[in-house]
N, C-alpha and C positions, 0 to 999 in steps of 0.2 A: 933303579933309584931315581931315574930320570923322570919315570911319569908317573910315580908320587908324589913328586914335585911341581906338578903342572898345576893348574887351575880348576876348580871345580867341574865347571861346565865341558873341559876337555875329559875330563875323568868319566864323567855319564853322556859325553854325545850318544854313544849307541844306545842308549836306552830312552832319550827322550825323542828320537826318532824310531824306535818300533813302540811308542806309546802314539805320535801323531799318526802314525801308521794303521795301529790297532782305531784311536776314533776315527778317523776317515773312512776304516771299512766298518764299522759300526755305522756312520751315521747313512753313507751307501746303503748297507741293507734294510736297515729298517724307512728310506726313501722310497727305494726306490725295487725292494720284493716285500715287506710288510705295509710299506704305502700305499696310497695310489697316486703317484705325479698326474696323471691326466684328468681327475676330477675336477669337476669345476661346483660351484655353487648354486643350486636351486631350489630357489620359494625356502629356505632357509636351511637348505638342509645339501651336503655336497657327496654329488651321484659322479659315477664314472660316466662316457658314453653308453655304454649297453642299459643302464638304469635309468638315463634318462629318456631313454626313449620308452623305458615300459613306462615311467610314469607319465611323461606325455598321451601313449598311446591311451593308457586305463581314463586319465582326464577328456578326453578325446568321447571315448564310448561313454562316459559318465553326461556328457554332454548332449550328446546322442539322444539317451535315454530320458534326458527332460525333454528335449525339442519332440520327438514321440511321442511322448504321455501328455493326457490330459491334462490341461489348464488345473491348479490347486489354486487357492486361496486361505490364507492364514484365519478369516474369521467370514462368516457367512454374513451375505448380507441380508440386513430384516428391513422391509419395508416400512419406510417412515413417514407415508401418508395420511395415517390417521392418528397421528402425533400431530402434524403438519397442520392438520385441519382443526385437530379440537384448539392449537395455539386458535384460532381465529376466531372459534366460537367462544371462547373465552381467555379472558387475559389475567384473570384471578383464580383462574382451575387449582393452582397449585395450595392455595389460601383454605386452610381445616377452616371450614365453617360450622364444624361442631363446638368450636371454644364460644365461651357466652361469658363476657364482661360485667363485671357485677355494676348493678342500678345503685345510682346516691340516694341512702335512705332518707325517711321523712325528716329530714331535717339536723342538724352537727349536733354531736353529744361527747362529750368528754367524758373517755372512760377511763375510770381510778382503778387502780391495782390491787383495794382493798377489798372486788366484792368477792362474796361468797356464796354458791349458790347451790339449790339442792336438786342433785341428777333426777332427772325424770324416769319413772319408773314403765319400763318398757311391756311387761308382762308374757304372754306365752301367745300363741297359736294354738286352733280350732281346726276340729271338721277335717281332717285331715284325710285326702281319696287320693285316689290314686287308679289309670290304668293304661295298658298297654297297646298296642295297635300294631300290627305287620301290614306296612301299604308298600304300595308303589307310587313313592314319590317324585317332582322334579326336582332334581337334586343338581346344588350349583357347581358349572363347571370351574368358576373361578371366583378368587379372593370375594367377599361381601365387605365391604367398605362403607363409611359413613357419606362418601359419597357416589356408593354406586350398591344401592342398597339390593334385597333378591328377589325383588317385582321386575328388577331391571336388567341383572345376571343372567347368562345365556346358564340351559340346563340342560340336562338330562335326563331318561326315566331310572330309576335304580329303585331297588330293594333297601328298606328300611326298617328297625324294630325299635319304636316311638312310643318313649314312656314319660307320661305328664303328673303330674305329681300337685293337687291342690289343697289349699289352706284356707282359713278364714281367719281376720284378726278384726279387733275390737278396734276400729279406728278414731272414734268420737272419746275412747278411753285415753288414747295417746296422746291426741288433740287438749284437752283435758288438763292431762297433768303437765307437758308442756306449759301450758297457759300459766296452770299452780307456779310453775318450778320458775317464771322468767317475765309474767305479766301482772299477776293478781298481786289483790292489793296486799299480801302479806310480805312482798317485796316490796325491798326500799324504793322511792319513787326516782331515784336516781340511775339506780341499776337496773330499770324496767329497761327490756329491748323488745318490740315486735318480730327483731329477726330471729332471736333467739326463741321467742315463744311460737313460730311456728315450727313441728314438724316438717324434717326432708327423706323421704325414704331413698338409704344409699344403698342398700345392695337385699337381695333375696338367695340365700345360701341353699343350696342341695348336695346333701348327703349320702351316699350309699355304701351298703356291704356288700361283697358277694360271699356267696355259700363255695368253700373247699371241698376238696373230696371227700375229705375227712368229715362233712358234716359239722363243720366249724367255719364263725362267718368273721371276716374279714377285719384289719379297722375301716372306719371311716373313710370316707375321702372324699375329698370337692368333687365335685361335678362341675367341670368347665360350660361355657355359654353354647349355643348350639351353632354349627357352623352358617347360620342363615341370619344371624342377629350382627346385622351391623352395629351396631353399637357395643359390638364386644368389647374391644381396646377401651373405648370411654367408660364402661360400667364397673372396670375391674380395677378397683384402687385399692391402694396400699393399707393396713389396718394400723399403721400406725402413724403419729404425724409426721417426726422427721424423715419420713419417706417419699411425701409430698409432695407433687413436680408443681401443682398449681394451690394460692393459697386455702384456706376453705371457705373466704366467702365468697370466692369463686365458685367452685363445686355447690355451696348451697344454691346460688344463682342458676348453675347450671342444670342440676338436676331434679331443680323446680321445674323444669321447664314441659312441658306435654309429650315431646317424644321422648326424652330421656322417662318420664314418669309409666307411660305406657311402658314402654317395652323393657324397664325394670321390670314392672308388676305385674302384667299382663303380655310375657312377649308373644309374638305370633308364631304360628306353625308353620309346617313345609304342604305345601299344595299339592295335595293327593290326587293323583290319575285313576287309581283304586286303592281302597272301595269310595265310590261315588262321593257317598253322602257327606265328605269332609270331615273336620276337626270339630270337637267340642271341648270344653272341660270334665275333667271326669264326671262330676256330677250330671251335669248333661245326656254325656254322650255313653251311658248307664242308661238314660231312660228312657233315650231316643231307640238303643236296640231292646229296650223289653217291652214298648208301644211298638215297634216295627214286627216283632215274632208275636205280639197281639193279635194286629192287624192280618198278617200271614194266616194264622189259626183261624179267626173268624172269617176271613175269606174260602180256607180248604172246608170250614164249614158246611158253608154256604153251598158252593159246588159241588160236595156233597149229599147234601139235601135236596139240589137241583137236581143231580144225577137221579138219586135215587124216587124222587118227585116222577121223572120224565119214564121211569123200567116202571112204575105202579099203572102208570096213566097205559104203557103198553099195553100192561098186562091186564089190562080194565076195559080198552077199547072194543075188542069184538063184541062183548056184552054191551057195552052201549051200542052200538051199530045195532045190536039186535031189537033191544029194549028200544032205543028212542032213536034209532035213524041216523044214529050218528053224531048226537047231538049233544051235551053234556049240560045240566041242570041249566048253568049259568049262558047258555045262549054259544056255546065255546067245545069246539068239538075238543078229543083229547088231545090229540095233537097240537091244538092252539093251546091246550092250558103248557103244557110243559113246554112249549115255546115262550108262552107268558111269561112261565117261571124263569126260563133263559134269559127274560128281558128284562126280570126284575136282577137277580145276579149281577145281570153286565154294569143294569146300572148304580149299584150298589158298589158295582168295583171302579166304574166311572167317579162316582163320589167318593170313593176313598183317594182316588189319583189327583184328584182335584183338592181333596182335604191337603194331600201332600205337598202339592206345587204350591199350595198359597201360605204352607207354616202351619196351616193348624189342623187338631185332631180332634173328632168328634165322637162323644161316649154318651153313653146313655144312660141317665141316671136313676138310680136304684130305690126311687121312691116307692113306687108300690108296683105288684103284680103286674099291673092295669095301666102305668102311666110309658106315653110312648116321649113324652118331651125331652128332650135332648139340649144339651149341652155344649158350648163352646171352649173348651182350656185352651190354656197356652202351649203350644208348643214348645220341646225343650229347646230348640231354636230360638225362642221367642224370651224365653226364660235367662237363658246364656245371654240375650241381649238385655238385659235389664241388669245384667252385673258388673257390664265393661266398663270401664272409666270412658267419660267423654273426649269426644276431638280432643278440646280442649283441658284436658288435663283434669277436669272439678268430676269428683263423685256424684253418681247420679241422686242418692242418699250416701249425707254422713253419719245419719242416728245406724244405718245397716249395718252390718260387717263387712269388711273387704273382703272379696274373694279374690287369692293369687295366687299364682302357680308358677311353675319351673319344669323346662324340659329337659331329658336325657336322650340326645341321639350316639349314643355313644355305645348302647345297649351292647355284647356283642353275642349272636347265635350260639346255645349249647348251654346257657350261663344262669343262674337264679340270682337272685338280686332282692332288697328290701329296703328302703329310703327314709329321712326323714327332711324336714325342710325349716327355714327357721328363716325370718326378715328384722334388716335391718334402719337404723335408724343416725343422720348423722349427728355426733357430737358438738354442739353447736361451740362452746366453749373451750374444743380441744387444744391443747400446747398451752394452757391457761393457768395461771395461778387461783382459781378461784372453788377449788376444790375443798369439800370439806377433810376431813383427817382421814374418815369411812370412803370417802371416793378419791382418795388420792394413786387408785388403781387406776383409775378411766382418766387418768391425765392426757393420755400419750394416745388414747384408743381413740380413733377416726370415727370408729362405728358403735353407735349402742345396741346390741342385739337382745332380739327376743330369747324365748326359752325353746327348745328344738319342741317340733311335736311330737305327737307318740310315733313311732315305730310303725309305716305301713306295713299291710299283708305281704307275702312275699311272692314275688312275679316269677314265673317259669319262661325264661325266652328260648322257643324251641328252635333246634338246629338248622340249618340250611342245607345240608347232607348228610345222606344214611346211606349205608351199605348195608345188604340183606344175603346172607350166603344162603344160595339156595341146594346145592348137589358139590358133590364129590366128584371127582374121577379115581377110584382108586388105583389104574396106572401109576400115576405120575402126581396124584396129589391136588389136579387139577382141580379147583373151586369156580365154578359159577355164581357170579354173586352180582346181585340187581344193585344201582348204585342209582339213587335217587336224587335230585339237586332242583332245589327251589330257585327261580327265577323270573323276573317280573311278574310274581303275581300265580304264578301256576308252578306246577312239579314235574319236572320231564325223569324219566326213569329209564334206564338202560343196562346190558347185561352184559359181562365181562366173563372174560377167564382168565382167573389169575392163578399162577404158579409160587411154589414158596421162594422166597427170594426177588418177588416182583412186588410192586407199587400199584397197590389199586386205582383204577381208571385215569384217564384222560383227556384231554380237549377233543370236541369229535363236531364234524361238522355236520349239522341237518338240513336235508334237503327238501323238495316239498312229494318226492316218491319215498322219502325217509319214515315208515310210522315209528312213533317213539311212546310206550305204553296205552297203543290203541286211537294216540290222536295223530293229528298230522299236521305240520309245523308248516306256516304259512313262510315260502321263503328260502332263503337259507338263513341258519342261524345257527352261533357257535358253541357251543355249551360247553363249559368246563366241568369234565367228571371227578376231576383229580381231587383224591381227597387226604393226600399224605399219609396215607395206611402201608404199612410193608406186611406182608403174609410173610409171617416165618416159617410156621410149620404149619400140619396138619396131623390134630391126633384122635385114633380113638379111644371112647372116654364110656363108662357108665355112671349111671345113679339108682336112687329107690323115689319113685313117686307116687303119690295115692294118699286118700284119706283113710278110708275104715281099712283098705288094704293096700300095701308097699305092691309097687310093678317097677319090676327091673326094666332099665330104659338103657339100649344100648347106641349109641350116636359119633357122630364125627365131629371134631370141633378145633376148629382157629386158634392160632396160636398169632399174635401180629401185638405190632406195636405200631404206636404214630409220633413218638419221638426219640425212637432208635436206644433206649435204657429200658423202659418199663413193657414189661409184657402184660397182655391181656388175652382172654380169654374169648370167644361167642361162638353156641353152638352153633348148626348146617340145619337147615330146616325149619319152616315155623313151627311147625309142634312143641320144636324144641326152646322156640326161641323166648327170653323172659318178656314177660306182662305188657312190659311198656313198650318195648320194641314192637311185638307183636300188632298193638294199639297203634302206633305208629303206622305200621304196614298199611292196616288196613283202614286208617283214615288218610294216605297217600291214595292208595286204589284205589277209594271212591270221590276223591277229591278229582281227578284225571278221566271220572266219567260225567262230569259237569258240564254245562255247555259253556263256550266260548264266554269269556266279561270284553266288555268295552271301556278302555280310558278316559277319562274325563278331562277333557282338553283346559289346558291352564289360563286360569282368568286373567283378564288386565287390570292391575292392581291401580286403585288409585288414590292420591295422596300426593304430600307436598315432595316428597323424598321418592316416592313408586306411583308413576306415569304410564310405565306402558310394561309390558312383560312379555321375555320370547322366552323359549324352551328351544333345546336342536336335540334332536333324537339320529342317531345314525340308523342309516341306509337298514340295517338288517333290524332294529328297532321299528323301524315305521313300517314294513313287512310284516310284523304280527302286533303291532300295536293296538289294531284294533279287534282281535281273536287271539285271547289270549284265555288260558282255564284259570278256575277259581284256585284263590289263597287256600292253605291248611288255614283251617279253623275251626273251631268249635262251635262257634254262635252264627247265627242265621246272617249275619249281614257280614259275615266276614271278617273280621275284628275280635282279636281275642284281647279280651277284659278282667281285670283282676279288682278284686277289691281292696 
């Protein structure tokens, strides 16, 4: 009864001492057997002793491990000497000297918002050629800029497939109605402008298709500037006006101007190493190779008829020795005549070499039987120069038509192609209210363009690699196959064995004990064979071939793809192999029994923009540079041409 009576806290002493009991050995164990009392804190993180010696140790070796190693550097340094020096030679370098600020015209004129005038009719293009060229050109190693144009850029030789595409347009026509539409007196005297009534030619457009496999051609598509026309940036403007970075009497100002006018209309080519003879316009350089295969013929002619002159005169001599002493009618034993004849040849091909160097060709006019007078033309050299636009920007004739053109180096090997071209004119009054109702289309247009021309012939640009399977191994499937690859200028050929499940040829290095289809490569030099081919399988296959009668033809034949979906087929053997290939083959093999060509060292260009001109050819380039075999071609100068 007693200690019922007592006080709470007497009632539960023993229990509130085995609870201070119970946390005291709680907070014990997990101190000091789940803790660690002896840890201490490092670099943010708290290690016992044993931990922190491993991590000192490991920081230790880590440390180690740089003072060992080679020196690094977070960003390489580029030498900034010839940053350093152009500061000095010029202090406005950075300053586009292509922008041209427009001139205060003849005099102020207050222009009202009410006129109205009528679009000048632009009309179509002419004469429309076109051809093709595979050279070896110097091709620019870096950017072509307005102020570092590609007379000036360091280059390279490289393989190129150069299609120029030319037109004719009535330019006394445009001139013309210009005048009607903005000068003449059936405008008001108010709204007469000189700026407006001259023509400004803004852009010369090229178009092409290419041919599908399916034998279906392509749409359209621009054709970008060529990578050597400094003037790209500036000539490509926008077709509409709010797009406009500069005003347009700007732009008329500016691409008034002679180099913006040339190298719209007439831009220039890339400077061929081979074939020699350079660039023309198609029309030109058409007539320049069927006077050069002229020329060729009447020369094989000639020595010809010398040959054949010099075996009669053999054959005739002992009878004169007998008959007259020796002696031949004319005072000239035999032997002197057909040395004569020697001496007439030589010099007939002396004056044809000399017709050459100086520009022009000489023929012989068809007056009668009897007449020997001869003739001076123009060469097409000579001809081409009678169509350029002057230095200075003026028509040589304006009653002529313009001849201008556009390049495609963009061509690429394997591929057919067919163009058209179309030049533009700019809208002198664009972003104007002064449209009638019928031209309230050409408000906004920049450019007034012509009408496209017809549709060139279509260009075959041939491959740059063939594979020819030549044999079988029936073991293992083994194919031997010739892998041919065009290269500056000439075709090296080499022979593989490929198995199914392997990737036709490789990079291979030539040496100069290396023969590679019979020549011998001056040097070393690297050739890549590789032509992304996979041999899949190998099968054999028959057919029936024959005209008046079927012959069962039994063969082995390729199974490969060259983008890992589509398979294709080609038979093992020429016999077997179709038309074109075949044709192929055998204009590679005779192409590789040609003698050696020589590169045509690149001129120094001159002019206010190109002063001097280098080229850098590497180390194993300049080792056959100058023996190097003839291009595939078909035409005698090396230049395949399409109409």
């Amino acid at each position: 009864m007693s200690k019922k009576s007592g006080n709470i806290f007497e009632q539960h002493i023993d229990k509130i001492v085995l609870v201070v009991i119970a946390l005291a050995c709680f907070w014990l164990l997990f101190f000091y057997i789940f803790g660690n009392p002896a840890a201490i804190e490092y670099r943010g993180k708290k290690l016992n002793p044993s931990q922190i010696d491993i991590a000192i140790s490991s920081e230790a070796k880590g440390l180690e491990q740089k003072l060992n190693a080679a020196p690094s550097f977070a960003k390489d340094y580029k030498l900034q000497r010839d940053l350093f020096l152009s500061k000095f030679e010029s202090a406005i370098s950075q300053v586009d000297d292509s922008v041209y600020f427009p001139l205060p015209n003849h005099g102020a004129k207050v222009i009202h918002a009410d006129r109205l005038y009528d679009i000048p009719e632009i009309g179509g293009v002419n004469d429309v050629d076109m051809f093709y060229v595979r050279a070896v050109a110097y091709v620019p190693t870096e950017q072509v800029r307005p102020d570092k144009s590609y007379g000036i850029v360091d280059t390279e030789l490289g393989d190129i497939d150069f299609v120029t595409v030319q037109a004719s347009f009535d330019v006394a026509a445009i001139y013309k109605s210009f005048y009607d539409s903005f000068i003449s007196s059936r405008v008001r005297e108010d709204w007469r402008n000189e700026r407006f009534g001259t023509p400004v030619f803004a852009s010369v457009q090229l178009q092409r298709q290419e041919l599908g496999d399916n034998d279906n051609w392509s749409d359209w598509e621009i054709i970008n500037r060529t990578k050597i026309d400094h003037l790209n940036q500036s000539l490509n403007i926008p077709q509409k006006v709010q797009n406009l970075s500069l005003g347009m009497e700007i732009l008329l100002v500016q691409f008034e101007t002679a180099d913006f006018k040339i190298g719209l209309i007439q831009p220039g080519a890339y400077d061929f190493a081979y074939p020699s003879s350079g660039w023309l316009a198609p029309k030109f350089y058409k007539k320049r190779i069927e006077l050069d295969k002229k020329a060729r013929e009447q020369l094989e002619r000639e020595t010809r008829a010398g040959q054949r002159g010099r075996r009669k005169d053999v054959e005739r001599r002992p009878q004169r020795d007998v008959r007259r002493g020796g002696r031949s009618r004319g005072g000239q034993s035999g032997q002197d005549e057909g040395l004569q004849e020697g001496r007439t040849v030589s010099r007939r091909r002396d004056r044809g070499r000399e017709d050459r160097r100086s520009g022009r060709r000489r023929e012989r006019t068809p007056k009668s039987p009897r007449s020997d007078s001869e003739v001076v033309q123009r060469s097409p050299e000579e001809e081409f120069k009678a169509v350029r636009i002057n230095a200075d920007g003026s028509f040589k004739d304006p009653e002529s038509p313009l001849v201008f053109w556009a390049h495609d180096d963009s061509a690429q090997p394997g591929t057919s192609y067919r163009y058209r071209i179309r030049l533009g004119v700019f809208n002198p009054i664009a972003g104007m209210n002064w449209f009638s109702d019928e031209d309230q289309h050409l408000k906004n247009e920049v450019v007034l363009w012509s009408d496209f021309s017809d549709i060139s012939a279509q260009v075959d640009i041939p491959a740059r690699d063939y594979f020819f399977p030549q044999e079988v191994r029936e073991a293992d499937k083994a194919v031997t196959v010739q892998i041919s690859k065009y290269l500056l200028g000439r075709w090296y050929s080499k022979d593989f064995i490929i198995k199914p499940g392997e990737t036709m040829g490789k990079v291979v290095l030539s040496s100069v004990s290396d023969e590679i289809s019979g020549s011998v490569a001056d040097g070393s030099i690297s050739i890549d064979f590789s032509t992304g081919v996979s041999l899949v399988d190998v099968m054999p296959t028959s057919d029936w071939d024959g005209v008046s009668v079927l012959v069962r033809r039994d063969y082995s034949e390729l199974i490969y793809t060259d983008d890992g979906t589509t398979m294709k087929h080609l038979a093992v053997k020429e016999r077997y192999w179709p038309d074109e290939l075949r044709s192929r083959f055998r204009e590679i093999k005779e192409a590789q029994k040609q003698p050696p060509i020589e590169f045509q060292p690149r001129l120094v260009r001159s002019g206010s923009r190109t002063s001097r001109g280098r080229n850098r050819i590497d180390r194993g380039s300049q080792q056959r540079s100058y023996r190097q075999g003839p291009t595939q071609s078909s035409t005698p100068t090396d230049a395949e041409s399409e109409d």
